[in-house]
C-alpha positions in Angstrom: 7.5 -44.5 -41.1 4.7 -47.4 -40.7 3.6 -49.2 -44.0 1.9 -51.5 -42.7 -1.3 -52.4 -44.2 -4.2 -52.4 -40.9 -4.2 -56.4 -40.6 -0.9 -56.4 -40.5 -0.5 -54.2 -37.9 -3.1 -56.2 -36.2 -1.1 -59.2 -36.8 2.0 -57.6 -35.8 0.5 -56.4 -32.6 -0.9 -59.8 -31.6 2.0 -61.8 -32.0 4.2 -59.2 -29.8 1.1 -59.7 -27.3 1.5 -63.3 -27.8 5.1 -63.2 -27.2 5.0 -61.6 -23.8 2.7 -64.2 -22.7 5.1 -67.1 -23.4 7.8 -64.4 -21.2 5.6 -64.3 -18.3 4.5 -67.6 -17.9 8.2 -69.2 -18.4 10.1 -68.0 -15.4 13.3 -66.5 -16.6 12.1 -64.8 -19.8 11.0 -61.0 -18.7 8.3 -59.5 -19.8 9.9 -56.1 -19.6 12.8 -57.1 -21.4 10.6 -58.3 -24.5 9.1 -54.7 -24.5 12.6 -53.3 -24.6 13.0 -55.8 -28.0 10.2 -54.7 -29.5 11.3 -51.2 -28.7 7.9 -51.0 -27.4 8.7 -50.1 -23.7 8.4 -46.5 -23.0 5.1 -46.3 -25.7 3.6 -49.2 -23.1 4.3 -46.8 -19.9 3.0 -43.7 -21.7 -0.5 -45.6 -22.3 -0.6 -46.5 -18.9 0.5 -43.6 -17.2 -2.5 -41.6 -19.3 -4.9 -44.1 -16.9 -6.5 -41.6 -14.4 -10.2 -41.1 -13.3 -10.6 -39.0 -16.1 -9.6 -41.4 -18.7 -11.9 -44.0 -17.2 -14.7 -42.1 -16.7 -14.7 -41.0 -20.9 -13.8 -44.9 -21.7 -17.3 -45.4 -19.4 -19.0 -43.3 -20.9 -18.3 -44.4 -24.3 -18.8 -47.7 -23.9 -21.8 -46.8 -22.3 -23.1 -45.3 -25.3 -22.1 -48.1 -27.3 -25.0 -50.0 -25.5 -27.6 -47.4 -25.3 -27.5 -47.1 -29.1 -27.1 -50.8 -29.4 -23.8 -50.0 -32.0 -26.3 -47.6 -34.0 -25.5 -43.2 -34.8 -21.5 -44.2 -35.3 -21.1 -45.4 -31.5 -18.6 -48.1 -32.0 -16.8 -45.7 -34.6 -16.9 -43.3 -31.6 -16.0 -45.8 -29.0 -13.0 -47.1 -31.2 -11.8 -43.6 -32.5 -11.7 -42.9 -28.6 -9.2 -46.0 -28.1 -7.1 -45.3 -31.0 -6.5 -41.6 -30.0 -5.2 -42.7 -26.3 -3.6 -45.6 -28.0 -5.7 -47.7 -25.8 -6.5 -50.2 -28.7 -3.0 -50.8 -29.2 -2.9 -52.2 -25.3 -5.8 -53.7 -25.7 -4.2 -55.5 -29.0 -1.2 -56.7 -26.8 -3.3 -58.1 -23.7 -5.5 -60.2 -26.1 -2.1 -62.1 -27.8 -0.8 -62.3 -24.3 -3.7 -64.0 -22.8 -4.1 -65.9 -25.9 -0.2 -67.3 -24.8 -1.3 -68.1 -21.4 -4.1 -69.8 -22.2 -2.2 -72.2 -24.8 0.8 -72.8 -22.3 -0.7 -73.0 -19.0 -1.9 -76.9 -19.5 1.7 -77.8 -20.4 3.3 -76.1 -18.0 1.4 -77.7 -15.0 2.0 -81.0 -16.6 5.6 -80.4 -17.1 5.9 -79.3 -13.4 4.2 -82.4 -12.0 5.7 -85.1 -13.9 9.0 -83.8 -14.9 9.8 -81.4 -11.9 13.3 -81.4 -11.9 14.1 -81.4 -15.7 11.9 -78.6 -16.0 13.7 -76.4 -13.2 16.8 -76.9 -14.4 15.5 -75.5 -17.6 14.0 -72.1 -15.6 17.8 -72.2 -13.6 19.3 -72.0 -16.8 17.3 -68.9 -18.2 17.8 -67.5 -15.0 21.3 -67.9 -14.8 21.7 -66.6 -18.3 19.5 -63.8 -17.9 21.3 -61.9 -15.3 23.5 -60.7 -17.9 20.7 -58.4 -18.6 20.0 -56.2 -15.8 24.2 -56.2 -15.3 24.6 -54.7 -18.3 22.1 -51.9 -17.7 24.1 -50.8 -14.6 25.6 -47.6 -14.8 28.6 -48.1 -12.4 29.7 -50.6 -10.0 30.4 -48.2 -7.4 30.4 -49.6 -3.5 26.9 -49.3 -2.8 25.8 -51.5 -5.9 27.4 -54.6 -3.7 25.0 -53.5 -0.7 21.9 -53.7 -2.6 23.1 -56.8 -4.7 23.7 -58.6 -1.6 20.5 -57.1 0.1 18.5 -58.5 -3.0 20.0 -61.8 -2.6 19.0 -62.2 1.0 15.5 -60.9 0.5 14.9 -63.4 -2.5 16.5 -66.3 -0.3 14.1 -65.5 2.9 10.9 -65.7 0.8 11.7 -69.0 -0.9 12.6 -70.4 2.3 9.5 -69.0 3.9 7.7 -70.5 1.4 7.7 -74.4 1.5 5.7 -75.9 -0.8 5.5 -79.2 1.0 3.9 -77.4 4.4 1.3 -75.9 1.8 0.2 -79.2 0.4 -0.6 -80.8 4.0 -2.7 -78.0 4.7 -4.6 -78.5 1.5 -4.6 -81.8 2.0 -6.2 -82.1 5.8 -9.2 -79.3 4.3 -10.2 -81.7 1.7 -9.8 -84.5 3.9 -12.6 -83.4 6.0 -14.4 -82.8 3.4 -13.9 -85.7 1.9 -14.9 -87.8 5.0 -18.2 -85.4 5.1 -18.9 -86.9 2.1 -18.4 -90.3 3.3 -19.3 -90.7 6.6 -19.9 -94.9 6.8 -16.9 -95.3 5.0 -14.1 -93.9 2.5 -14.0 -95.1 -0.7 -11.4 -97.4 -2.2 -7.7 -94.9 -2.4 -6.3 -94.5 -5.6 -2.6 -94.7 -6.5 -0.1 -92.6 -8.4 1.2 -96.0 -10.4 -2.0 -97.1 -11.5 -3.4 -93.8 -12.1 -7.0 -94.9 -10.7 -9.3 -91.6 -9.2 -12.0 -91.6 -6.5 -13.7 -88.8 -6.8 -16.0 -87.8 -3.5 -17.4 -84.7 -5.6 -18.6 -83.7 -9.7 -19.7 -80.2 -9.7 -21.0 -79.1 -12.8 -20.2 -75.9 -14.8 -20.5 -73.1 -12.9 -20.6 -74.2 -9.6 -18.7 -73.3 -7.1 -16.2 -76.3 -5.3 -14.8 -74.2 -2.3 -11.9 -75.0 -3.9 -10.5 -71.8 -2.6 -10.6 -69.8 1.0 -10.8 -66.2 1.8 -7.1 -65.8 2.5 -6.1 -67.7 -1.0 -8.2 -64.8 -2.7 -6.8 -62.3 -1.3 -3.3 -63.6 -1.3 -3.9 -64.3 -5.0 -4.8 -60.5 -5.4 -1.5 -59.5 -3.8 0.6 -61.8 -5.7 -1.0 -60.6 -9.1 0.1 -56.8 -7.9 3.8 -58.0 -6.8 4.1 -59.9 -10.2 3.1 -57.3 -12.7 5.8 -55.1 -11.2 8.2 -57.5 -11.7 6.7 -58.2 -15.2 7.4 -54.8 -16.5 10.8 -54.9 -15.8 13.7 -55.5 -18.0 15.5 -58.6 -16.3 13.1 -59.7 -14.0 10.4 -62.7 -14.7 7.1 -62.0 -13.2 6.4 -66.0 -13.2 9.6 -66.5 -11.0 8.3 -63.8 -8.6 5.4 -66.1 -8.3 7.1 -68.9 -7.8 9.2 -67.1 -4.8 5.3 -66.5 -3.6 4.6 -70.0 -4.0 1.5 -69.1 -6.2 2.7 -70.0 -9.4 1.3 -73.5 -9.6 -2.1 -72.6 -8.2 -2.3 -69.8 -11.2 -1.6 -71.9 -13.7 -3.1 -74.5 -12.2 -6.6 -72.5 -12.4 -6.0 -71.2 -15.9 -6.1 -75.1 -16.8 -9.1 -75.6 -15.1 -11.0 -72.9 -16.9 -12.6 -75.3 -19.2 -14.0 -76.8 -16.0 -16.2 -73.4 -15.8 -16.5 -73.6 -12.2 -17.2 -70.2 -10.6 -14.4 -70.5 -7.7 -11.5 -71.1 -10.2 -13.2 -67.4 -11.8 -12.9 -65.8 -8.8 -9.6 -66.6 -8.1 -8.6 -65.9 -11.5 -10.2 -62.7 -11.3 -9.1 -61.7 -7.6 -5.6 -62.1 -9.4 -6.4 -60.2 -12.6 -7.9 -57.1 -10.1 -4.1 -57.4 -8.6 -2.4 -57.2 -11.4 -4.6 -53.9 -12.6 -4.0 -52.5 -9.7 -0.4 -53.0 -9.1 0.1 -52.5 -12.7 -1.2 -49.0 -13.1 0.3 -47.8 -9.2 3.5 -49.7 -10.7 3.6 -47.7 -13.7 4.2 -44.1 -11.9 6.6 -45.7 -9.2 8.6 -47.1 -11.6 8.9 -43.8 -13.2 10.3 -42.4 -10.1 12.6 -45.2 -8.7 14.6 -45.5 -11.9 14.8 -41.8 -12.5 15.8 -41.6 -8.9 17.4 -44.3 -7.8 18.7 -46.0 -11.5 21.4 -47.7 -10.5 20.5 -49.0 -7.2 17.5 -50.6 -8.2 19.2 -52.6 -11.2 21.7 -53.9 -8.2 18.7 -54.8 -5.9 17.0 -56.5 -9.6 20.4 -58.6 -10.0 20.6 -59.7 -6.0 16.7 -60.6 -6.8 17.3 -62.8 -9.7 20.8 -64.0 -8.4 19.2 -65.0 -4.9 16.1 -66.8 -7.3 18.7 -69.6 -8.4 18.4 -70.8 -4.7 14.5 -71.5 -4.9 14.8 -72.5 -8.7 17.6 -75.6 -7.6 15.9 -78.3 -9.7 17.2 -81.0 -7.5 14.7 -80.5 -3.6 14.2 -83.0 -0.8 10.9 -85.0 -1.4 8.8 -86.0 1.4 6.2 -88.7 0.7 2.6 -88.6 2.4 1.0 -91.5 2.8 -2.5 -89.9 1.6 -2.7 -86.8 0.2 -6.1 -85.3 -0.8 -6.2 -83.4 -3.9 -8.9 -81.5 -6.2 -8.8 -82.6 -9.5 -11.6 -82.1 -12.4 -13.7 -80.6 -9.5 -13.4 -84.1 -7.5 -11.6 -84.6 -4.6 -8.9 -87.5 -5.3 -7.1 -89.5 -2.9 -3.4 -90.4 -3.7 -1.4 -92.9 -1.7 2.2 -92.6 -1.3 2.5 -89.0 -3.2 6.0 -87.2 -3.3 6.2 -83.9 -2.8 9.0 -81.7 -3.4 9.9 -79.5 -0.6 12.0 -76.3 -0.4 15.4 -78.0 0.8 18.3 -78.2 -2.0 20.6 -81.3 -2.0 23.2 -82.0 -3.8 22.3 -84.6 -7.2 24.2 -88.0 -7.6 25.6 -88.5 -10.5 23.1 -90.9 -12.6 21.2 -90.7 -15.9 18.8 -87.4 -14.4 21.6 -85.9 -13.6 22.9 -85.9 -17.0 19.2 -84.8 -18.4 18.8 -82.1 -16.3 22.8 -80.8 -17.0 21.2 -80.9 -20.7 17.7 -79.5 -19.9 20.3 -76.5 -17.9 22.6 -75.8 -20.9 19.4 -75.6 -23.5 17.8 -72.6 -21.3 21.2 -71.2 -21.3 21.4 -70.9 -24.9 18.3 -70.3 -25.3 18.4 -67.2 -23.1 22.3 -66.3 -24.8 20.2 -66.5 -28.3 17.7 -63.9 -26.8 20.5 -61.4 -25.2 22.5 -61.7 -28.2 18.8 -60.5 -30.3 18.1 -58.2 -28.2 21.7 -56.4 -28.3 21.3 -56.1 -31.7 18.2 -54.3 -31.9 18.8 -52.0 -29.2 20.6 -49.2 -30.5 23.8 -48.0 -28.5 
């Protein structure tokens, strides 16, 4: 029985919310798994299996109502009495702490990924490699055909990342805002700035809520799609939405735009929002699939979820092959920035020599390890048998 007073319930609630957004912006850490931890999981899939047209047309029409009376005649008592029947509030609750997460950790997480790249992959192998122990332990046999769809999991995971190089991304980035840039300046292109001195020429300062271009038809809709891939994956026990992203080579543009909110322009919204429409989407289709593959097909799809995260450790190899370009063209504060000499990390492993970095990222491995060890061990113990 629940004693808890309503605030902190409502504390309790946000911090769980909270809690999944640090697991699905840290690849490694699953999102799912953090619902099965706060034994939270199956209450999560009843709310959103009980999202059908006629749900949404009574949540319209009470929030409608809400601004007809402007909040007077018990409307918001109504509206609210409404969420708290359908356990809707209680979603609502853990979306709010997640976003909140999100929004704290996105700016860090794009500055660890450009300026300490390969210490903070080897941190994400290391919760990887860890976390596989999850998803093998929910397996209910190891019969033949679990080694066909670990192996055809693998091979999947292994074709996207090396389908997806992020070096071939940034030249095509690069040559759009280079015309653009040299629209801007057509008797002559500013002095170029350099990564050592950290000097920016900036060809362009929109204010808030303009919109850059910063983004073309295809990246929206390829943002939408990723979103709906993702929040499958960030459902599942074992499987790290963020890491699906990376696969999808998206994960730096998302958090890349979350950081750029404060900016306000009105691309970076749309993008954001072409991805949240993806994850809605996906997420409530998701929700009755999921149903049916694991009550179907249990034990195959934990194998395929173990080749997937096994096969990840390829495209998560902190140490890549960096190409340099002698200009690259970037958007930065809503400027476009010129950077001489910029190294990019591609999507070829090689094999590290043994030197200080080495040594870091070995160390920067074994802390995700334990860190993920702590968080099986947890979660063992509050699962009951």
């Amino acid at each position: 029985m629940n004693t808890d007073t309503p605030r902190q319930s409502l504390a309790k609630e946000l911090f769980m919310g909270f809690c999944l957004g640090i697991a699905n912006i840290i690849p490694g850490v699953s999102g799912g798994t953090f619902l099965l931890v706060f034994k939270i999981y199956e209450r999560v899939f009843a709310i959103l299996n009980r999202i059908n047209k006629s749900f949404v047309f009574r949540l319209g029409a009470s929030g409608f109502c809400v601004i007809k009376n402007m909040g007077k005649n018990g409307s918001i008592q109504e509206f609210f009495l409404f969420l708290r029947e359908t356990d809707f509030l209680f979603l609502v609750k853990l979306i709010v702490g997640a976003v909140a997460a999100i929004l704290a950790l996105s700016t860090l997480m794009k500055y660890l990924l450009i300026n300490h790249f390969t210490m903070t992959y080897s941190l994400f192998f290391g919760l990887i490699f860890m976390s596989i122990i999850i998803p093998v332990k929910m397996l209910n046999s190891l019969k033949g055909i679990v080694i066909f769809w670990v192996l055809a999991g693998i091979i999947s995971t292994v074709s996207v990342s090396w389908s997806v190089n992020p070096y071939d991304k940034v030249k095509i980035k690069s040559a759009n805002l280079e015309t653009r840039y040299q629209l801007l300046y057509p008797d002559g292109v500013p002095k170029i700035s350099s990564l050592e001195n950290n000097r920016t020429d900036r060809a362009l300062e929109p204010g808030l809520f303009a919109f850059t271009g910063k983004y073309t038809i295809e990246e929206y809709v390829y943002a939408a799609i990723c979103g709906s891939i993702a929040v499958s994956a960030m459902v599942l026990p074992g499987i790290s939405g963020s890491l699906v992203m990376i696969l999808m080579g998206a994960y730096f543009d998302v958090i890349s735009a979350i950081s750029a909110l404060r900016l306000g322009h009105l691309d970076t919204l749309a993008f954001l929002g072409c991805f949240g429409a993806g994850i809605v989407v996906g997420g409530l289709l998701f929700a009755r699939l999921i149903n049916f593959v694991l009550k179907r097909y249990y034990n195959s799809t934990m194998a395929f979820l173990i080749g997937l995260m096994i096969g990840s450790l390829h495209a998560l190899w902190p140490f890549k092959k960096v190409m340099t370009m002698a200009q690259q063209y970037v958007k930065q504060d809503g400027g476009i920035m010129v950077i001489e000499n910029s190294q990019v990390y591609t999507n070829i492993n090689i094999l590290p020599l043994f030197s200080n970095q080495f040594l870091l990222s070995f160390a920067f491995f074994l802390v995700g390890c334990a860190v993920m060890y702590a968080f099986i061990r947890t979660e063992s113990s509050q699962t009951p048998s």
